[in-house]
KOLROBA-195283 format. One line per 10 residues: for each residue x, y, z of C-alpha. Coordinates in pm, 1 decimal. Each point is the difference from the previous one (the first is absolute). Layout:
BEGIN
X,Y,Z; ...
% end
This chain:
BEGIN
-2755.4,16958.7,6240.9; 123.4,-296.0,225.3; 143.6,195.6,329.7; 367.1,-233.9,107.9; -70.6,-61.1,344.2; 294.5,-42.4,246.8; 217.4,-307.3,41.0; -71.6,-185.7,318.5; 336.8,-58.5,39.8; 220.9,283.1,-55.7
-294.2,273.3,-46.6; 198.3,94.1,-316.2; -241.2,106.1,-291.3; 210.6,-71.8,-265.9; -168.2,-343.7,-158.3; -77.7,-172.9,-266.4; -321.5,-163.5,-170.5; 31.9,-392.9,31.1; -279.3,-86.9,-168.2; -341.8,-96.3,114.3
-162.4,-264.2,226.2; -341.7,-120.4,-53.0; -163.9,-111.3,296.4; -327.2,-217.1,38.3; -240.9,275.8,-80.4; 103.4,26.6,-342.4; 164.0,362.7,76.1; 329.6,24.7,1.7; 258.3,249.3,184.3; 311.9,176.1,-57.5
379.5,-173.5,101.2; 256.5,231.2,134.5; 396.8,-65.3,-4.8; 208.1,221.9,237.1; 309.4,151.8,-230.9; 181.8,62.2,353.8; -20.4,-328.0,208.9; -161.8,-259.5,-280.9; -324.4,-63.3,227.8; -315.2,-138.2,-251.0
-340.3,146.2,130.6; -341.5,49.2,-45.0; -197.5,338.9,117.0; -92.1,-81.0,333.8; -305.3,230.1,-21.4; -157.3,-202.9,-233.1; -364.9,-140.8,93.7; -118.2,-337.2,-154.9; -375.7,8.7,-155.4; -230.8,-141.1,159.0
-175.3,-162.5,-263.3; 112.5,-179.6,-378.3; -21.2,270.8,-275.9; 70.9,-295.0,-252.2; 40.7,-387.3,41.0; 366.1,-71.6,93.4; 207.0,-200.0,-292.7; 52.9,-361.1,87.9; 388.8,108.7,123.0; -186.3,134.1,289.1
-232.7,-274.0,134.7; 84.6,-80.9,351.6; 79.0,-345.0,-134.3; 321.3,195.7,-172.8; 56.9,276.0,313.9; 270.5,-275.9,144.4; 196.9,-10.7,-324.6; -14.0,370.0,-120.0; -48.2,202.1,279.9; -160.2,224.2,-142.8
-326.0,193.1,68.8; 80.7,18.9,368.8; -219.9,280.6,176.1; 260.5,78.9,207.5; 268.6,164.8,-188.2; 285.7,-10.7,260.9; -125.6,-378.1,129.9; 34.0,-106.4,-415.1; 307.6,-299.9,-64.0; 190.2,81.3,-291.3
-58.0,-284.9,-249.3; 341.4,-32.8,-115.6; 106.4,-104.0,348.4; -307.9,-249.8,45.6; 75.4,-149.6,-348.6; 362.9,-64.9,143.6; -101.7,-175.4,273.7; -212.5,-185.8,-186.1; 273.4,-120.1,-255.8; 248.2,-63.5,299.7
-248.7,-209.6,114.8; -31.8,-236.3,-304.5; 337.9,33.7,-38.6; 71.6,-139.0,292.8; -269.0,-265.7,-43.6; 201.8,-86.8,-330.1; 308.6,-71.5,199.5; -111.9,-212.8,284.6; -163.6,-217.5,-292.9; 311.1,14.0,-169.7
171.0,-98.7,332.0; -212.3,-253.3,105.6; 27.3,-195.0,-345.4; 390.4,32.2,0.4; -25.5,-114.9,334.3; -193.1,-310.4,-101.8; 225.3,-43.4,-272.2; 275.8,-41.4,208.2; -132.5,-207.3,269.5; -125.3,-243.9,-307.2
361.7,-1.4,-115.7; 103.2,-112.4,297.8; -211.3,-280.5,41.8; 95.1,-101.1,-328.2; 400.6,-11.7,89.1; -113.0,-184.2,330.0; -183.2,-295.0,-211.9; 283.9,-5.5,-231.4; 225.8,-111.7,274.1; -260.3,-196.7,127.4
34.7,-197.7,-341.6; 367.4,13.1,64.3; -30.4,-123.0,342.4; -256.6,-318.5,-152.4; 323.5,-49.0,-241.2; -192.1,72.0,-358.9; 246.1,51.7,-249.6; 141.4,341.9,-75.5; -141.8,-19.7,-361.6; -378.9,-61.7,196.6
49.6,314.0,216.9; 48.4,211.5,-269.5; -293.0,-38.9,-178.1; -195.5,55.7,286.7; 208.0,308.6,95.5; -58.6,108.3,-356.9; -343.0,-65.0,-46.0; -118.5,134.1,361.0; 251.0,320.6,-85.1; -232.1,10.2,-309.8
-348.0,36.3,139.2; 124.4,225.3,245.6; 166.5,264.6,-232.8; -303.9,-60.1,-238.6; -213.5,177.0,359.1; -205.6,-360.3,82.7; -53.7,-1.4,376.3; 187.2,-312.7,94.0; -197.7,32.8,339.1; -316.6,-76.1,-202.4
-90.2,-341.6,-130.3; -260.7,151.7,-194.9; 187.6,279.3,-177.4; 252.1,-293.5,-107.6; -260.2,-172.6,-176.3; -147.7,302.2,-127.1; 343.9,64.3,-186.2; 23.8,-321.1,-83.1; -265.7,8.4,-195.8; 50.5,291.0,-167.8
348.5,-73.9,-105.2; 58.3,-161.3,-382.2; 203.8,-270.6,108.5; -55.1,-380.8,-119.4; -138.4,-223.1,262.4; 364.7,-136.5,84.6; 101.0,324.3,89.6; -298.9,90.1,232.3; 47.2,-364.9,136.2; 301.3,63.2,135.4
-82.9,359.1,101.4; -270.4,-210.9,194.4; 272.6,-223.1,160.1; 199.7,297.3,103.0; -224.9,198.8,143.8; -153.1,-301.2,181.8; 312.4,-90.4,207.5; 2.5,395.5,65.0; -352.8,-22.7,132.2; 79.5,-259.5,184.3
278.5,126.4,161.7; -133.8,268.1,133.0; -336.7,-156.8,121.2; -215.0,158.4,-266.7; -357.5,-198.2,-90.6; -33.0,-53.0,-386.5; -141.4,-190.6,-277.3; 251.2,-85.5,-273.7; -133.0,61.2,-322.6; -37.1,-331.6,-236.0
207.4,41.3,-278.0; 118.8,-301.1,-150.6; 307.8,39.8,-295.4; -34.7,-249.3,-241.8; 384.0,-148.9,-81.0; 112.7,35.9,-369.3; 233.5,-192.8,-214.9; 347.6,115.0,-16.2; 155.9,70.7,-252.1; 269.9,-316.2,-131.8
257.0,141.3,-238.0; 233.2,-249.6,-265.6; 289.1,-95.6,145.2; 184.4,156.2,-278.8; -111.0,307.1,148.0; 124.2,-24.8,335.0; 326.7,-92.5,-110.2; -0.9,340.1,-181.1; -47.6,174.9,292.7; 302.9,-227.2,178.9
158.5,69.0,-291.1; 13.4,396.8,-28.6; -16.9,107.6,353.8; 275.9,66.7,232.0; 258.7,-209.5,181.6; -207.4,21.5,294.9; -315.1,-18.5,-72.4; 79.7,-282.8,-280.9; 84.5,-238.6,252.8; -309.4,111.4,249.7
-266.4,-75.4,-328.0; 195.4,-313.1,-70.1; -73.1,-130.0,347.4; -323.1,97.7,-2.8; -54.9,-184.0,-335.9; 167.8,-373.6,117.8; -127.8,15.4,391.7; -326.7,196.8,-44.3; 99.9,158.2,363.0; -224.1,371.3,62.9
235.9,284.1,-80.5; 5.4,104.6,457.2; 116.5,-379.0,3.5; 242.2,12.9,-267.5; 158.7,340.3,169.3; 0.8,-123.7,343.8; 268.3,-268.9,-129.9; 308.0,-19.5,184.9; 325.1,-154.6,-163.8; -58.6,-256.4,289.3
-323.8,-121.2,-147.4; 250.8,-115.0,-336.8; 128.4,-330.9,-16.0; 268.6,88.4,-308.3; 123.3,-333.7,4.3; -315.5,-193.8,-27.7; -160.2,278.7,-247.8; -288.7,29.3,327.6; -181.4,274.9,111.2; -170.8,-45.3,331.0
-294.1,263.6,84.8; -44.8,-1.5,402.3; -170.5,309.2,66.2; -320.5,12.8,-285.0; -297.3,288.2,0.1; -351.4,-20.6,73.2; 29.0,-296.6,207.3; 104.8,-247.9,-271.5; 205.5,-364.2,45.9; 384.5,-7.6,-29.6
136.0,-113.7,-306.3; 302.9,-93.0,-157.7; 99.5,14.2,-385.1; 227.4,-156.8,-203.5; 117.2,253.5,-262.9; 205.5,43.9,-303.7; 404.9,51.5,-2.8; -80.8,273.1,-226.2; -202.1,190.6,271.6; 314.8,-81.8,248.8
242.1,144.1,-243.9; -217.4,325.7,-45.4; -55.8,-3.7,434.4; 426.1,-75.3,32.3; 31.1,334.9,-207.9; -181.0,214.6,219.4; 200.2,220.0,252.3; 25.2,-145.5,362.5; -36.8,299.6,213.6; -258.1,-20.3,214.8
-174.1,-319.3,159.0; -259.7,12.9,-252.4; 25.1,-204.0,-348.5; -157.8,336.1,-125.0; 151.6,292.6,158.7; -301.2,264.6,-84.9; -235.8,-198.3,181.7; -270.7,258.6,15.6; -288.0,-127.9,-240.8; -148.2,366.1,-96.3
317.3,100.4,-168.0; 103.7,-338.0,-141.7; -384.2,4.4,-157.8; 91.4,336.2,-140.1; 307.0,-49.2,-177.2; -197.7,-320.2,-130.3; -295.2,225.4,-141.4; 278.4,249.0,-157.7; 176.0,-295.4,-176.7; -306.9,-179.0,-83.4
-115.2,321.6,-212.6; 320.8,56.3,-160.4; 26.6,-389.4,-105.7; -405.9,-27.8,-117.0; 105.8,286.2,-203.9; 331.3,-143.7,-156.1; -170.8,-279.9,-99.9; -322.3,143.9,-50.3; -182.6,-231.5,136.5; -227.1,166.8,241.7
-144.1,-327.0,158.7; 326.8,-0.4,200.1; -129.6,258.6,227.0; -234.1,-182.1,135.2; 241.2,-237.5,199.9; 47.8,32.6,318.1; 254.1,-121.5,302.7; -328.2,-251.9,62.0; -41.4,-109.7,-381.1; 304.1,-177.2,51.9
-166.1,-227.1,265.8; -342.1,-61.3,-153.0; 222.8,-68.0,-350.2; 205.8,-288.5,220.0; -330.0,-129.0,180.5; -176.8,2.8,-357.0; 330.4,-210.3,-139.2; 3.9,-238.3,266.6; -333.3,-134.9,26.2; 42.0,-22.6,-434.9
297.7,-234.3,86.7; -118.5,-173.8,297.9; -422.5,-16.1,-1.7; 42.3,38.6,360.7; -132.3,204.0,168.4; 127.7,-86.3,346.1; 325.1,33.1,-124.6; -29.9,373.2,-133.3; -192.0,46.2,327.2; 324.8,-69.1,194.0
256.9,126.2,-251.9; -227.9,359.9,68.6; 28.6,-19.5,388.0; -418.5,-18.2,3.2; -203.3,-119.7,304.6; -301.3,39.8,-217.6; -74.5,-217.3,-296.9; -267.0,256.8,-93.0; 264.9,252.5,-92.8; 196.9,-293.0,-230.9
-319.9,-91.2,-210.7; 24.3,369.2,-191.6; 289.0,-182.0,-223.5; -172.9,-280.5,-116.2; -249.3,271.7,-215.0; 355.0,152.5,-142.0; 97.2,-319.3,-201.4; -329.8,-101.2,-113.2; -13.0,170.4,-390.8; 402.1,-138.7,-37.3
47.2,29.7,-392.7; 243.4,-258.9,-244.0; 181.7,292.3,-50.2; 65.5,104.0,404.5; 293.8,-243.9,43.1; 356.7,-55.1,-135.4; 34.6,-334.5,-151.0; 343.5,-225.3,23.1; 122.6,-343.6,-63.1; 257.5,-189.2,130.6
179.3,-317.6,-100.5; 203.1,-92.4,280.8; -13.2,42.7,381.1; 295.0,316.2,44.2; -250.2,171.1,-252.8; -299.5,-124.9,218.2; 156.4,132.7,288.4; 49.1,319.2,-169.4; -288.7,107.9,-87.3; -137.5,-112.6,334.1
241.8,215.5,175.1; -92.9,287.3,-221.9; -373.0,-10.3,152.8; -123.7,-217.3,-310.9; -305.8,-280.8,117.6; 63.8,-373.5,-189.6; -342.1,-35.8,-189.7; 54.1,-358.4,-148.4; 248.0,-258.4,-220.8; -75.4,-7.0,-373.4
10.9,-365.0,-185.9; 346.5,122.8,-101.8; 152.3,1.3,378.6; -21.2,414.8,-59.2; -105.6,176.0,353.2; -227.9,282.4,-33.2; -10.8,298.8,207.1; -180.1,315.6,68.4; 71.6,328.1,155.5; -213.8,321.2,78.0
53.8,260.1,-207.2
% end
């Protein structure tokens, strides 16, 4: 029978059995818990062997000593291995959060650096739309965990994202003037988008949309379908820019570093502009492209679906201005003259509408005739183009459907 010895503590000899403890030598001795002051012992008259009765297990290699603490010779010198096993986890814990730290801290420094190039772009006087989509797209990467601080990790996520090679293009672009800004040393990745052929709708079916849409918005498509202006240019309109009397609209401030222009329009566009509220400055008092291009999208669905013709959702603010560019050179065969009428420094982006009027059909144009010059003048005035004179003094004329 075990004899209790004595608590070292209290010298009460009212304990309990806590178990064993197995030390190195493969023996093991008795734990003692003091019922009176809680104290957790070993007998301190116990003698380690000497020599290994049996091989210890692989718990009790040296190797694992630091970890489990157990199989210490020295019963009163032995670490409890709950304690060591908390230090150890405060330890990585804390490890954790200085990792944790440190990337939130990057995070935020990248941030802002990325506010301080915006207004840098403000400060070079890039348009508002411009800044935006860098904002956007650098506010991207960043939430998406690329280190901005590393050209290499850009083009690593580059090239793992799905995007068409327009979209890493101007991911390119972006991150490029980034780079640069902040002295960084990269190589932008080649990608080169290939441009693609808008989409031209019938004229039949922009005058649907005109047609079905709002008060507002009406009169916004209907200048986008005469003047072929980009909708930012067609919002930043003031009622000063509107010659009523002369049926003029004058464009002084265009985007993306395009010419001037002025346009002769319809009375029936006046009449639809004269019936818009004059509260504000602006011919278009919500100004703000993202939610006129919204309310557009809504209306566009509910109209395609009225009609059912589904084709109608594919037209944009800008399908009104390659529609007009497409109609003009039909008309005119020159191309200097849609070149100008677009606001283009660059011929190169004019020649894409010569390849939209090239498979023209019998069947793609409204025919009329007209016996005397008011009818002539007419037709003319309705956008018709005089074709020829017939043998029987009849005047032919055409029209794009």
């Amino acid at each position: 029978m075990v004899v209790a010895p004595a608590c070292p503590s209290c010298g009460s000899n009212r304990l309990y059995k806590d178990g064993l403890r197995y030390l190195s030598d493969g023996s093991s001795v008795q734990r003692w818990l003091c019922r009176k002051c809680g104290y957790r012992f070993t007998d301190p008259n116990y003698k380690a062997k000497t020599g290994w009765r049996n091989l210890p297990s692989g718990l009790n290699l040296p190797s694992g000593l630091y970890y489990s603490c157990q199989g210490n010779d020295d019963p009163d010198g032995r670490v409890p291995s709950a304690t060591e096993a908390v230090q150890t986890l405060a330890e990585v814990s804390q490890e954790e959060k200085r990792a944790a730290g440190a990337t939130k801290t990057c995070q935020v420094d990248v941030k802002g650096k990325i506010f301080d190039y915006i207004w840098h772009l403000k400060k070079l006087g890039r348009c508002d739309g411009t800044i935006k989509g860098y904002r956007q797209k650098l506010m991207q990467m960043l939430n998406e965990g690329v280190n901005l601080l590393d050209p290499e990790a850009v083009k690593e996520y580059l090239t793992q994202k799905n995007w068409c090679e327009g979209s890493k293009f101007y991911a390119s672009i972006v991150y490029d003037g980034f780079a640069r800004f902040l002295g960084l040393t990269w190589q932008k990745p080649d990608y080169k988008p290939s441009r693609k052929i808008p989409f031209i709708p019938t004229e039949q079916e922009l005058d649907q949309l005109i047609a079905c849409t709002g008060k507002n918005l009406s009169a916004l498509l209907q200048l986008l379908k005469e003047t072929a202006l980009r909708v930012g240019e067609a919002l930043s309109l003031k009622w000063t820019d509107i010659d009523l009397e002369r049926n003029v609209i004058i464009l002084n401030h265009p985007e993306k570093g395009s010419e001037p222009r002025i346009f002769k329009v319809t009375a029936a566009l006046i009449t639809k502009l004269n019936q818009l509220t004059k509260t504000s400055e602006y011919v278009f008092k919500n100004h703000l492209q993202q939610s006129v291009a919204q309310n557009f999208r809504i209306q566009r669905k509910r109209i395609a679906q009225k009609l059912g013709n589904p084709r109608l959702n594919n037209i944009t603010f800008h399908t009104f201005r390659h529609w007009k560019a497409t109609i003009e050179y039909a008309k005119t065969r020159d191309i200097l003259h849609v070149m100008q009428f677009l606001g283009h420094k660059n011929i190169k982006n004019t020649l894409l509408y010569t390849q939209l009027i090239k498979f023209e059909k019998e069947d793609d144009f409204y025919c009329a005739a007209a016996k005397t010059s008011n009818e002539a003048k007419e037709l003319i005035e309705s956008g018709f183009e005089y074709i020829c004179t017939t043998p029987e003094n009849i005047m032919l004329f055409r029209k794009r459907k």
